[in-house]
N, C-alpha and C positions, 0 to 999 in steps of 0.2 A: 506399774508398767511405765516405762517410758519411750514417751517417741523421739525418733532423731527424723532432723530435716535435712535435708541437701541443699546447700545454696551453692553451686555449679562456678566455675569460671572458665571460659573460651575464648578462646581466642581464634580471630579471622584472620586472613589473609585481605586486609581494606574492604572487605565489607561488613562489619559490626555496629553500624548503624542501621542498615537493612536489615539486618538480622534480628537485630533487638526491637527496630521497631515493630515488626513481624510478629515476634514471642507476646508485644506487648497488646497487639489485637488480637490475638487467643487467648492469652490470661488473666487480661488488665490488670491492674496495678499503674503506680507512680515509677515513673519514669526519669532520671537523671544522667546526662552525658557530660563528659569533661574530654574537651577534643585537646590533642598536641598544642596547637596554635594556642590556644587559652592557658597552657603550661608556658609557653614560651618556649620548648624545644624545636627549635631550627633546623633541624638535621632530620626532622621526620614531617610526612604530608600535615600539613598545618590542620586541613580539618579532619584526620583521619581521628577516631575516637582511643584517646588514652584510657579513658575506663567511664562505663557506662553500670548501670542499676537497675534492673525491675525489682521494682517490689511488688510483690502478689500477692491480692487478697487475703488469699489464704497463710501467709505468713513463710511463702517459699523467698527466698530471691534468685533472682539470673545477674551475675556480672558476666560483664564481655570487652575485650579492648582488641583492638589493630595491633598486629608483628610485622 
């Protein structure tokens, strides 16, 4: 038998740091963000989150980034 996992990806509307950090106090797990600014694209909100990570205990993940 084999299991499949979901590992999800969402995208907000500029709030994807709230959200993730949110998911991250019901599931815990490790947590990793990489915002615009830290990419160096200029042309999008500097701290909005370019792609963020839960990793979940259990071996699930949630990615999530800003549109």
């Amino acid at each position: 038998m084999s299991v499949s996992i979901l590992n999800p990806y969402i995208n907000f509307l500029d709030n994807a740091r709230e959200a993730i950090t949110f998911y991250q106090t019901v599931l815990g797990g490790k947590l990793t963000l990489s915002t615009f600014g830290e990419a160096g694209i200029k042309e999008a909100n500097q701290e909005g989150i370019m792609h963020a990570q839960l990793t979940c205990d259990n071996g699930m993940n949630i990615m999530v980034s800003d549109i």
